[in-house]
N, C-alpha and C positions, 0 to 999 in steps of 0.2 A: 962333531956338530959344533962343540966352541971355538974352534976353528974357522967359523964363516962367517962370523960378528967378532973382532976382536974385542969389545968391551962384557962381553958376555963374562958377568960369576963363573968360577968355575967349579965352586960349589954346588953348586945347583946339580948337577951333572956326578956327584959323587955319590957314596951310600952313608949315611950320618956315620960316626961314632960309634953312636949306641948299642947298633945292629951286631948281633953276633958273625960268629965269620960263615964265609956261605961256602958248602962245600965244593972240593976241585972240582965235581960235576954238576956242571949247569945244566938245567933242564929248560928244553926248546919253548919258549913260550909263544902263544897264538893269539893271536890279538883279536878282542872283541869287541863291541860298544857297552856290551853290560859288564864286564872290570870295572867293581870300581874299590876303592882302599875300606877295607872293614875296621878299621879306627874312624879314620875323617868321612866316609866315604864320598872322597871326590874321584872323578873318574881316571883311573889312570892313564897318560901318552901312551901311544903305540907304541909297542917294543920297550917301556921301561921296566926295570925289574925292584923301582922304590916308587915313593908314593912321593909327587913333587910337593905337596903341601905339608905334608906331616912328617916325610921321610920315613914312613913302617916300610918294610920288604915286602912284595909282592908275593901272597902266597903263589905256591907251587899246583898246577893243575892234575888231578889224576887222570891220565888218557885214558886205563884200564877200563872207565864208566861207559866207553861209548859202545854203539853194539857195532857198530861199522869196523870195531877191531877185524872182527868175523869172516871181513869180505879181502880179507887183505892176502893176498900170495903166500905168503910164508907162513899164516896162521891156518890156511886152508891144507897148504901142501903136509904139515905137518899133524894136520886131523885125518889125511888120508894116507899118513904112514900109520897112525896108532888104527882104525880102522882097519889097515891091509895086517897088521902084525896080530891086532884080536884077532880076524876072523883065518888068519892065514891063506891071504888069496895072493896070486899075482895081480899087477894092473889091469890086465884085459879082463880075467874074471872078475874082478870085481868092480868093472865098470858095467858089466852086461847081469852081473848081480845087481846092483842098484836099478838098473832100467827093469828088471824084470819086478823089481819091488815096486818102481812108481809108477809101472805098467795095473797091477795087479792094486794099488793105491786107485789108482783111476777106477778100476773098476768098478772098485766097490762107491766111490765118490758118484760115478756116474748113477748107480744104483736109484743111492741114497737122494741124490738133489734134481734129477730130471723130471719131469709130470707126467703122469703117465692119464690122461683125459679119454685115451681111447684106447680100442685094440691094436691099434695098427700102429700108436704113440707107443704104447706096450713091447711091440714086436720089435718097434727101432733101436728100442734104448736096451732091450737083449741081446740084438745083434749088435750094439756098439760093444754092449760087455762083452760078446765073444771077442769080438775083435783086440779088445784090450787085453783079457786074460790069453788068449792065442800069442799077444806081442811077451806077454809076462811069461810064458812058456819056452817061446824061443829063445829072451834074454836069459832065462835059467838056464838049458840047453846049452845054447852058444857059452856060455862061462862055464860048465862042464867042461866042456870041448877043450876050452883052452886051455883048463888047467890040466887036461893030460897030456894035451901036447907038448906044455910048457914045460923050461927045467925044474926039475926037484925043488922044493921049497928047505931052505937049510936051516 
């Protein structure tokens, strides 16, 4: 960036002195508008990793906090190996395990949160619950199935 003003400091652009040494690994910083330097607190430029007025070092963000870790591929794939090794299933059985839980989830949810005003409001929302625990059924079932057709778990 001193490169495109030649009269530009090229201090400005450094880390002071003072600062102790930053280790080999850099951590990705994310630029936001509420950064701002917990000495002076002026806001820090995008993407600096010092405080242009004061020169303190920009602390380091912990990503760990957010919950959107959660949703991330590699943090999922790897809940649904410790999952498959607890419960000792294959993938297809333990994907027709889960649905027969959130089948049989529903149910009871239908139960509990529907109004039941009438006889015939009554009669509906039993017959939903069949319907759900019938799907909770065949999901159990179907993952039976699979895991004896499937090979041996080792």
């Amino acid at each position: 960036m001193s490169e495109a003003v030649p009269t530009t400091n090229h201090e400005f652009w450094q880390p002071p002195a003072i600062v102790p040494q930053i280790e080999a690994v850099e951590t990705i910083l994310v630029p936001s508008a509420a950064d701002a330097c917990p000495r002076c607190q002026t806001e820090f430029m995008v993407g600096a990793r010092f405080c242009h007025s004061c020169g303190c070092g920009r602390p380091a963000r912990d990503a760990s906090q957010s919950w959107t870790r959660y949703l991330e591929f590699h943090n999922i794939k790897q809940g649904a190996a410790v999952v498959r090794q607890a419960l000792g299933l294959p993938l297809p059985s333990l994907v027709c395990f889960l649905l027969g839980v959130i089948c049989l989830a529903s149910a009871l949810f239908v139960g509990f949160v529907a109004p039941t005003d009438s006889v015939a409001d009554f009669q509906a929302i039993q017959f939903w619950r069949m319907e759900w625990l019938l799907g909770g059924v065949a999901g159990f079932i179907a993952g039976i199935l699979l895991r004896i057709s499937g090979p041996p778990q080792k």
